[in-house]
C-alpha positions in Angstrom: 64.2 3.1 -12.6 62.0 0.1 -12.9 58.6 0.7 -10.6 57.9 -2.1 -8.3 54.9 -4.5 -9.1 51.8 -2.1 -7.5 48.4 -4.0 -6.6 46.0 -3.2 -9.4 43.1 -1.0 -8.2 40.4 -1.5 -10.8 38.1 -3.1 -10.9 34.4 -4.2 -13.0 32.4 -2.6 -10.1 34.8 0.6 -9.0 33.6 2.8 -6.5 34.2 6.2 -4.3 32.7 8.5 -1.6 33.6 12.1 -1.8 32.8 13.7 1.3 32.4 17.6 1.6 31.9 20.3 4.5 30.1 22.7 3.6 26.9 25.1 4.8 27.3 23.6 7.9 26.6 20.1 7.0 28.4 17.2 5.8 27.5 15.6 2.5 28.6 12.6 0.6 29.2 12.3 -3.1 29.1 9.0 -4.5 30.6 7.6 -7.7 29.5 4.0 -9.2 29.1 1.3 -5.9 30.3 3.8 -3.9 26.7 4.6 -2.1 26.9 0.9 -0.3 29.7 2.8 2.1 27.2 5.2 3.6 25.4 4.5 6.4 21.8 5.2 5.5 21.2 5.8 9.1 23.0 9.0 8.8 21.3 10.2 5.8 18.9 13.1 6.3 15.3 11.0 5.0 13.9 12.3 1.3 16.2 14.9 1.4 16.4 14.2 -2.2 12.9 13.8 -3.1 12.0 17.3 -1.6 14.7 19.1 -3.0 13.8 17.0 -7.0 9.5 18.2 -5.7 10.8 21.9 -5.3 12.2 21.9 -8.5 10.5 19.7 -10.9 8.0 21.3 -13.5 4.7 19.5 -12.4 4.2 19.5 -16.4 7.1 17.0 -17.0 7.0 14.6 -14.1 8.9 11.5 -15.4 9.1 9.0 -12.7 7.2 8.1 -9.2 8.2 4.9 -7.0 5.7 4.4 -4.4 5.1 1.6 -1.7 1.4 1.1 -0.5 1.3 1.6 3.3 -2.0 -0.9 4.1 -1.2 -4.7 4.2 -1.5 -5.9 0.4 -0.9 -2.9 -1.1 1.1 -2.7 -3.9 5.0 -1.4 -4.4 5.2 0.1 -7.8 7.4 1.7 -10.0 5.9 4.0 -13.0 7.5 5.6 -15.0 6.5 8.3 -18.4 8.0 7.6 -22.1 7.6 11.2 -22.3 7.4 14.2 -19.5 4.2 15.0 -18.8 1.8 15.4 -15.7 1.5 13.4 -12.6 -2.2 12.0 -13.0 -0.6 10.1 -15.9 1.7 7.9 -13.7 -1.3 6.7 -11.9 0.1 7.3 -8.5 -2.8 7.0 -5.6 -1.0 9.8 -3.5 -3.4 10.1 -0.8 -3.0 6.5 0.6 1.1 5.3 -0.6 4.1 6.5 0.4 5.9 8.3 -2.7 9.7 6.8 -1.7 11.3 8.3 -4.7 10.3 11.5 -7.4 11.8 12.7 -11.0 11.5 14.9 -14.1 12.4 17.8 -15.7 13.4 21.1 -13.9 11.8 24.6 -13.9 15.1 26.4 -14.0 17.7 25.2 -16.9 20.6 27.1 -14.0 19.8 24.1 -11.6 20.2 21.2 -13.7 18.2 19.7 -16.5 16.4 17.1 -14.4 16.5 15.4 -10.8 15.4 12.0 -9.4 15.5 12.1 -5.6 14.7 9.6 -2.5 16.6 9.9 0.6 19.6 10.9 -1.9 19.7 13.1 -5.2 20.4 12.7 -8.6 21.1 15.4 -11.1 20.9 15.3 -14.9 24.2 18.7 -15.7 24.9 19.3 -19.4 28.1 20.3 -17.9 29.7 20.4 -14.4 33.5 20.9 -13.0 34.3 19.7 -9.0 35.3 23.9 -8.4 31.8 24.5 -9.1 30.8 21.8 -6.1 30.7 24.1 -2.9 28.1 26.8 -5.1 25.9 24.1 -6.5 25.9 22.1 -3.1 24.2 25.6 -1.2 21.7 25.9 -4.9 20.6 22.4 -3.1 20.3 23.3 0.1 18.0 26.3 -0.9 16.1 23.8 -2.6 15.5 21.4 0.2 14.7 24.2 2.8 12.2 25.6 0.2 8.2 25.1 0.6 7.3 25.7 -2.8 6.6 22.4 -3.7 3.4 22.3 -1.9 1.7 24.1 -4.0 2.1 21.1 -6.7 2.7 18.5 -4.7 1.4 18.7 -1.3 0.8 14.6 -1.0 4.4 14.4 -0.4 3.6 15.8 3.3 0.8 13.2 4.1 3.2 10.4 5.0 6.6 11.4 7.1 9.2 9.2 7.3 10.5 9.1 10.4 15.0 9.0 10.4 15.9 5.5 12.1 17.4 6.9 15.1 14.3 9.0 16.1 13.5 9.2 19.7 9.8 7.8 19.2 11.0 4.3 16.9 11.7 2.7 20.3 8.3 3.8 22.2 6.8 3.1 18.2 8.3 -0.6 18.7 7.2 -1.4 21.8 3.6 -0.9 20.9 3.5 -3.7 18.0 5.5 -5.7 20.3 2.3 -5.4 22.5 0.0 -6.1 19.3 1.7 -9.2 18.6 1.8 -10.1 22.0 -2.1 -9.9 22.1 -2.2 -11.8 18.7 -4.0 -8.8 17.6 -5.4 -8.5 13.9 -4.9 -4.9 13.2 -1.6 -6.3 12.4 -0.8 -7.0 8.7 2.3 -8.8 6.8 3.5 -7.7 3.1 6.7 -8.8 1.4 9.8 -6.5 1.4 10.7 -4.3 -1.3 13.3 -5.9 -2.4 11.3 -9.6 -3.2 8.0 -7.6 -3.8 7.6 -8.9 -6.9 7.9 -12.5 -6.4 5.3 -15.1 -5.8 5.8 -18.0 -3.9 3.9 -20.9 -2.9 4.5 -20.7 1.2 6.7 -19.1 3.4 8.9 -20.7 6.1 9.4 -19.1 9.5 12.0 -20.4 11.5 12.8 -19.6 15.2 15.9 -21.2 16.7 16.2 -24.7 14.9 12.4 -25.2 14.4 10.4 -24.5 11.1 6.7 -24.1 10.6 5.4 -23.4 7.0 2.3 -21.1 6.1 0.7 -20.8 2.9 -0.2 -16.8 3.1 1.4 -14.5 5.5 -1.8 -13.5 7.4 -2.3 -12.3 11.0 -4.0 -15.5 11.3 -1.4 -17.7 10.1 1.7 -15.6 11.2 0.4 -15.9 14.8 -0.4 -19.7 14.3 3.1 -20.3 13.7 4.2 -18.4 16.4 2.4 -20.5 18.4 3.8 -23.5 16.9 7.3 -22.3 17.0 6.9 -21.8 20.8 8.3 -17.7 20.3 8.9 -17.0 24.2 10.3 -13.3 23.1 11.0 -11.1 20.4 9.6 -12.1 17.1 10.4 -9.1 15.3 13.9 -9.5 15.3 14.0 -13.6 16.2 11.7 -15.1 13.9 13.4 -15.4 9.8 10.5 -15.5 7.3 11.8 -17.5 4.1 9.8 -17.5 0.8 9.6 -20.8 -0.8 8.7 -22.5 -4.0 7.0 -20.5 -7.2 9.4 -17.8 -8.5 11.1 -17.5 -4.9 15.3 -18.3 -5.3 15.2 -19.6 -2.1 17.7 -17.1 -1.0 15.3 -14.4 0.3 15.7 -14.2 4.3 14.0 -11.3 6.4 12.8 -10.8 10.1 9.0 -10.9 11.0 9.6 -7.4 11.4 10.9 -6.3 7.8 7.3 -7.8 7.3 4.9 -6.2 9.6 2.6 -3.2 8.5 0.5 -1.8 11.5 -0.9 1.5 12.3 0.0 2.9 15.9 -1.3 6.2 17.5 0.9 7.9 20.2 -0.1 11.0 21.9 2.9 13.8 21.2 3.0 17.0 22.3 -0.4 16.4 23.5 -2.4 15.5 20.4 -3.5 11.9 18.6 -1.1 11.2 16.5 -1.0 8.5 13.9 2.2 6.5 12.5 2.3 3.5 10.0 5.2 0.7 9.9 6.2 -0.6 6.8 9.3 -2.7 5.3 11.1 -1.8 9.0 10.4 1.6 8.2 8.2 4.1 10.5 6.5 7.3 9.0 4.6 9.6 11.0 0.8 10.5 9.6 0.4 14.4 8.7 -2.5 15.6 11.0 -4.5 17.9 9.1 -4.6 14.6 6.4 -5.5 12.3 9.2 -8.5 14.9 10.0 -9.7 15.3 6.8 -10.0 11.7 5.9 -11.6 11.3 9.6 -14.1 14.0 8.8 -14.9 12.0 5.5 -15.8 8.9 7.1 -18.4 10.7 8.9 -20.1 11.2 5.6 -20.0 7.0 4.6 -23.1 5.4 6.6 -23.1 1.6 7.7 -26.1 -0.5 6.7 -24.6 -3.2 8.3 -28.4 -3.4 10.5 -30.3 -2.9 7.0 -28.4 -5.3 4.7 -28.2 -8.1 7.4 -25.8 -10.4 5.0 -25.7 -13.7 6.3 -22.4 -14.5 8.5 -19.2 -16.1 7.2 -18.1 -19.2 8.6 -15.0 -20.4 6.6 -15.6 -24.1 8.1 -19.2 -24.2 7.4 -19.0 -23.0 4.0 -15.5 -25.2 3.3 -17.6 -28.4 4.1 -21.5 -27.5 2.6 -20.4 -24.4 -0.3 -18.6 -27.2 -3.3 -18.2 -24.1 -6.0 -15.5 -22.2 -5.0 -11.7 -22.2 -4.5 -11.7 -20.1 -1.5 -13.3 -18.7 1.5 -14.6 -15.7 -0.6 -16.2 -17.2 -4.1 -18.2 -20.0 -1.2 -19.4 -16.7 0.9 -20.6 -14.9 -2.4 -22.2 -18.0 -3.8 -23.7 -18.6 -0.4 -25.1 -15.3 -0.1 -26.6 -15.4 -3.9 -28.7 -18.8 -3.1 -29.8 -17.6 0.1 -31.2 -14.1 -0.6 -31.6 -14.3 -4.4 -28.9 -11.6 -5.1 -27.2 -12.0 -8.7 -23.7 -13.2 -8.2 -21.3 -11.1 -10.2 -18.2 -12.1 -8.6 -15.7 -13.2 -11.3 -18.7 -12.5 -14.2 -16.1 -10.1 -16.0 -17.7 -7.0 -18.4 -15.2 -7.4 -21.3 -17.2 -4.8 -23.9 -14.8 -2.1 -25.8 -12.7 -0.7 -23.1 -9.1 -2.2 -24.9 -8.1 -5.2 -25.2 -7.3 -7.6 -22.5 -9.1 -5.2 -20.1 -11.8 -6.6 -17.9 -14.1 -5.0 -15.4 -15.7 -7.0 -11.8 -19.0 -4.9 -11.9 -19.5 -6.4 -8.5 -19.4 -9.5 -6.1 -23.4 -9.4 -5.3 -25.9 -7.1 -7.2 -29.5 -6.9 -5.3 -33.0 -6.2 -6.9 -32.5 -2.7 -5.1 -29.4 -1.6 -6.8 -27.5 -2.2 -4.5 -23.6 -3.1 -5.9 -21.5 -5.2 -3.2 -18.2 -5.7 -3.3 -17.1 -8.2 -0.5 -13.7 -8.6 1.3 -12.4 -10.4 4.5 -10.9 -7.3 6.4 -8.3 -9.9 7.8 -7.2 -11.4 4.6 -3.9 -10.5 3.5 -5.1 -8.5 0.9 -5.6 -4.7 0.9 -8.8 -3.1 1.0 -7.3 -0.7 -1.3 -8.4 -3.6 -3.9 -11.8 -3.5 -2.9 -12.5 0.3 -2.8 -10.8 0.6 -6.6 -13.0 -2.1 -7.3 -16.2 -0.1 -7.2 -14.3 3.1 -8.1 -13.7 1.3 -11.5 -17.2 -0.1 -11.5 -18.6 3.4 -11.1 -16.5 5.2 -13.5 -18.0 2.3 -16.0 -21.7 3.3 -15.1 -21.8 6.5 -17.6 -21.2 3.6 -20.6 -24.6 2.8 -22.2 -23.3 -0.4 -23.0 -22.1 -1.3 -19.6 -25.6 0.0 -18.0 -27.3 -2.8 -20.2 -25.5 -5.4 -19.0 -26.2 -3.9 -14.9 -29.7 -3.8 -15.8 -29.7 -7.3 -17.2 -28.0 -8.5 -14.3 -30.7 -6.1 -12.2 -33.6 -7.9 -13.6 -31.9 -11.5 -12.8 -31.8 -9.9 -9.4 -35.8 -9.5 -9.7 -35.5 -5.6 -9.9 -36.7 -3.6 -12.7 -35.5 -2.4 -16.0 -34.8 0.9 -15.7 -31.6 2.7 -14.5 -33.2 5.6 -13.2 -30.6 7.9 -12.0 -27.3 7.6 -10.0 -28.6 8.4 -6.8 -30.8 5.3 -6.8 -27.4 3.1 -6.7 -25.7 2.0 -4.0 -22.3 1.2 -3.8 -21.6 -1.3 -0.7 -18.4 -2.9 0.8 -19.1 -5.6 2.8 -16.1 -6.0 5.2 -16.0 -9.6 7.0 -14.5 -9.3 10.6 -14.3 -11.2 13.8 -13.3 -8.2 15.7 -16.5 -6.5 17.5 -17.1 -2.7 17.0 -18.1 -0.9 13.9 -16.0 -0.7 10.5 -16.0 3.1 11.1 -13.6 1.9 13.8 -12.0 -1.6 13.0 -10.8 -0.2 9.2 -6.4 1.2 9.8 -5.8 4.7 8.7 -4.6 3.8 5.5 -8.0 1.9 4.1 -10.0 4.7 5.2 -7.5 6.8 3.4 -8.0 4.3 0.4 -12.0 4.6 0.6 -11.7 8.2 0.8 -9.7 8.4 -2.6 -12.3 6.2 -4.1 -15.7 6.6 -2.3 -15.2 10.5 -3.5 -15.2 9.6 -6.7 -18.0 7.3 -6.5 -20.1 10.4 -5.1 -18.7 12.5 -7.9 -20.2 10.2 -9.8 -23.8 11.0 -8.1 -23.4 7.2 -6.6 -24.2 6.5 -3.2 -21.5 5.2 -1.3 -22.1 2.9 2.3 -20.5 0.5 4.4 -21.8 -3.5 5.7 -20.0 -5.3 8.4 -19.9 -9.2 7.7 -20.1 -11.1 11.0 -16.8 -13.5 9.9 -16.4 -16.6 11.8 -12.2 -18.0 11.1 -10.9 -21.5 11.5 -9.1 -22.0 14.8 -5.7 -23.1 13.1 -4.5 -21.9 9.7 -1.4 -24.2 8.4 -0.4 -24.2 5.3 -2.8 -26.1 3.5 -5.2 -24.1 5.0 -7.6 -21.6 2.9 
């Protein structure tokens, strides 16, 4: 009998869900495009990254994608040509978010290797769907195991907290408060998904009207919010729309897939930190939020001994002609005023591989003193600035990097001897409007990046100190604006 014409059911991008009840949960196997059908909502957070850190051989890590949690910071994916430790992907685990974890596994029975993130991916040499139920409670074991501490106990710093938990709305209302008091805490960073594009502005619309902004600062975000006329709601009512440089033109978020701020809620009756990122909320791990509290004990402030001039952005703009912005007219300021040797952009090339370049530091003084200088507000991390003199400090051991510093010392009107490590200072100068001290003004997460980096600066024998920079912004910060 001749079949009637049947609707064809293939297609280039096929996909399928298999969904299975079993140990008392309900899981989802997906095949091809078949993952855009689950609800991510539903999905238990880096279940699959806990189960691939249980498992993994810490000897033949393979992959780490990680998202920095401070404005600025970086969203990377690193990967290994061949297995090998962690260290060599670079990953700064005490300050970003590892979102997603792979390599080779311990025990051949399990699989051969995993990749995990909120879902799970196993490399089988052979597999059959009868075997499903057995292999689905080998996982489950996996994820309910601890033993991944022992290896990887960064993983714990930085919670992600499931979308429908009952602190996201309480967690939301406080930045709707920040924003409401146009306070600078507040920081903006792209996306994941466009994280790798550079544009030339970004658009924010609200209703029918659009303001442009040439950086997505607290500064300028809130100017345009005052242009726009927001009467409620910018998280979810204000579109932010990358324009020109490698931007399609197509990218269009909220103001809130855009905000990173820090937040600290008291539950079950202790301090407790959380960080926003991407529309995402994590919750802080308290014994990691201690020690890095504890550490910044140990950093002293010479903002009363250094006494570095004050920025004004409009009275350098109109007397400071060399330099493109804010930061190279502060640093050449400061040089001519107090005779430091300015060092900022004067790369050390020397033998350290080709195309490779070192910022010893912005300002060098005739006392050793190394400062590296950042606007706090800026929309750049401070992460930036801590690795700054990390790297400069690792470089210090190199005899032919120490005689350039000391040539650059004596410029300074110091002398020409190094001396030993102790007699160097390494200083970031923060620039702030905000009163109080940087010991308070600085989020979690760059005193989690200066902890990473001022430690190894003092493993160094370096000292290691903080300088507040009395920073006086423009009132209005367009587009055009620097």
């Amino acid at each position: 009998m001749q079949q009637p014409d049947l609707p064809r059911i293939t297609r280039q991008s096929a996909g399928g869900v298999l969904l299975i009840a079993a140990h008392g949960r309900l899981w989802a196997a997906t095949f091809g495009t078949g993952f855009h059908a689950i609800d991510q909502a539903e999905c238990e957070p880096s279940f699959g990254l806990r189960v691939a850190a249980n498992k993994i051989d810490p000897r033949r890590v393979t992959l780490a994608e990680t998202r920095g949690l401070e404005k600025g910071a970086r969203n990377a994916v690193s990967m290994l040509p061949l297995a090998g430790e962690i260290y060599g992907l670079r990953v700064a685990s005490n300050e970003e978010w590892i979102r997603r974890f792979g390599g080779r596994i311990l025990d051949s029975n399990f699989a051969i290797s995993a990749a995990g993130a909120d879902s799970l991916h196993l490399g089988l040499d052979d597999f059959s769907l009868r075997d499903l139920p057995a292999k689905l409670g080998d996982i489950l074991a996996a994820y309910e195991s601890e033993d991944y501490k022992k290896d990887f106990p960064f993983l714990d710093y930085f919670r992600q907290l499931p979308r429908k938990h009952h602190l996201i709305p309480e967690l939301d209302s406080a930045v709707d408060d920040l924003l409401r008091q146009r306070d600078l805490t507040i920081g903006f960073a792209s996306p994941d998904t466009i994280n790798t594009i550079h544009p030339d502005e970004y658009s924010l619309k609200y209703g029918r009207t659009e303001v442009s902004v040439g950086e997505l600062t607290a500064e300028t975000v809130y100017w345009a919010l005052d242009e726009l006329k927001v009467t409620e709601n910018p998280r979810d009512r204000v579109i932010v729309m990358p324009r020109g440089g490698d931007a399609s033109g197509e990218e269009r978020y909220t103001l809130g897939r855009y905000i990173v701020a820090n937040v600290k809620l008291v539950v079950d009756e202790r301090p407790t930190e959380f960080a926003l990122t991407a529309g995402t909320w994590f919750r802080i791990d308290q014994a990691y939020a201690e020690l890095v509290n504890r550490f910044m004990t140990t950093i002293d402030d010479i903002t009363d001994t250094l006494q570095l001039p004050a920025w004004d952005d409009e009275w350098l703009k109109a007397n400071i002609k060399d330099g493109r912005y804010p930061e190279d007219r502060y640093n050449k300021f400061v040089s001519d005023d107090r005779n430091f040797k300015l060092l900022d952009y004067q790369f050390y090339r020397g033998e350290i591989g080709s195309g490779q370049q070192v910022e010893i530091c912005d300002l060098l003084t005739s006392a050793k003193e190394l400062i590296c200088v950042k606007r706090l507000d800026s929309g750049k991390s401070m992460a930036h600035l801590f690795a700054q003199g990390a790297l400069s400090a690792s470089m210090m051991r190199d005899p032919a990097y120490q005689e350039r510093v000391l040539e650059d010392l004596q410029a300074a009107g110091g002398e020409n001897a190094f001396g030993e490590a102790r007699d160097w200072t390494f200083v970031f100068a923060v620039a702030t409007s905000r009163t109080g001290s940087l010991h308070e003004l600085l989020s979690f997460f760059a005193k989690a990046s200066l902890y990473n980096n001022a430690d190894l600066i003092k493993g160094r024998g370096f000292n290691v100190a903080l300088a507040k920079i009395e920073h006086r912004p423009c009132h209005a910060t367009p587009k055009n604006s620097d």
